[in-house]
C-alpha positions as CSV (number, residue, x, y, z in Angstrom):
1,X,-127.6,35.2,77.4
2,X,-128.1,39.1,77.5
3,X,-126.6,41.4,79.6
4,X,-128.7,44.1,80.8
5,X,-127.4,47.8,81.7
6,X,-126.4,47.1,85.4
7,X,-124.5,44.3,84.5
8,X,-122.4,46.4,81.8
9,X,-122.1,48.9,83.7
10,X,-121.3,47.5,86.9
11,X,-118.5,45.1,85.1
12,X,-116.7,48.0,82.9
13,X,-117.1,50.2,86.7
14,X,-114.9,47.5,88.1
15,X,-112.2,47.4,85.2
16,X,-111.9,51.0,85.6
17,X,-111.2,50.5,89.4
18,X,-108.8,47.7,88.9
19,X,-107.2,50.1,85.9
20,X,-106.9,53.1,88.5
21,X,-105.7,50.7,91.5
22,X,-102.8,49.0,89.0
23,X,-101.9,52.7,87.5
24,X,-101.9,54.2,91.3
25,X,-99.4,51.0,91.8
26,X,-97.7,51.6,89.1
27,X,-96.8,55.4,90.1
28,X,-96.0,54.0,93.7
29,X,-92.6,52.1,92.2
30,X,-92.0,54.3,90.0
31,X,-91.3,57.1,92.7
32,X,-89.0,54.4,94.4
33,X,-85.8,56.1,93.9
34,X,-83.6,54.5,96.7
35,X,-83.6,52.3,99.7
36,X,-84.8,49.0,99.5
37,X,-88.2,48.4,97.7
38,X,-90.8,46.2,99.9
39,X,-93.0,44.6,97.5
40,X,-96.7,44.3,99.2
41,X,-97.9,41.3,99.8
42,X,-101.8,42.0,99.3
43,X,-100.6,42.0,95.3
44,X,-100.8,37.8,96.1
45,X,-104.0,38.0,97.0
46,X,-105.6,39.3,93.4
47,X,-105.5,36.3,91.4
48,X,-107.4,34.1,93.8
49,X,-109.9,36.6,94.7
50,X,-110.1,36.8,90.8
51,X,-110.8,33.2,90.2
52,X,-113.3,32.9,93.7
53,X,-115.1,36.0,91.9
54,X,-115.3,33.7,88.5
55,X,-116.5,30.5,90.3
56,X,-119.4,32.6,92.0
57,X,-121.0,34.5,89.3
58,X,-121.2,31.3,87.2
59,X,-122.3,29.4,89.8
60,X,-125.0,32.5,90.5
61,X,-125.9,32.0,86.9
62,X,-126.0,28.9,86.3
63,X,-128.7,28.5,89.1
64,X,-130.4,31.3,87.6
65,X,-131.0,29.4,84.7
66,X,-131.5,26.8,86.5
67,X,-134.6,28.2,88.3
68,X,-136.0,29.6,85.1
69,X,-136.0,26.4,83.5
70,X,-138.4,24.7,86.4
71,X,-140.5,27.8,86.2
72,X,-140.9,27.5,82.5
73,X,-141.5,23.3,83.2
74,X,-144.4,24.0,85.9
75,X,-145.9,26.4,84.1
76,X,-146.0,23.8,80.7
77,X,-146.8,21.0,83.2
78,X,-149.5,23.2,84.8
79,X,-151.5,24.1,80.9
């Protein structure tokens, strides 16, 4: 499999959001100096959205490669 630009740079775009988001978070408890600290709840929501996003680009891919593989067979079938 080769990764073309978009796909590089679309997927290191996205780590550099998540770093930004988790350093933003991080700066959020650090400034928590008193009171009680409410811990959001959306932070739950992350590691399933993270596996959903898994499951659908290799499904995506997989019927990709799927379809370039009956392509590539009709066009042998057809010579």
């Amino acid at each position: 499999m080769q990764w073309g630009a978009y796909e590089v740079v679309g997927q290191r775009m996205w780590m550099v959001v998540g770093g930004a988001v988790f350093v933003a978070y991080g700066i959020y408890v650090a400034n928590q100096t008193s009171g009680t600290f409410s811990f959001p709840a959306v932070i739950f929501v992350i590691p399933p959205g993270a596996v959903l996003y898994v499951i659908a680009t290799a499904v995506g891919r997989h019927r990709e490669q799927a379809r370039a593989t009956r392509q590539t067979a009709n066009r042998n079938q057809s010579e």
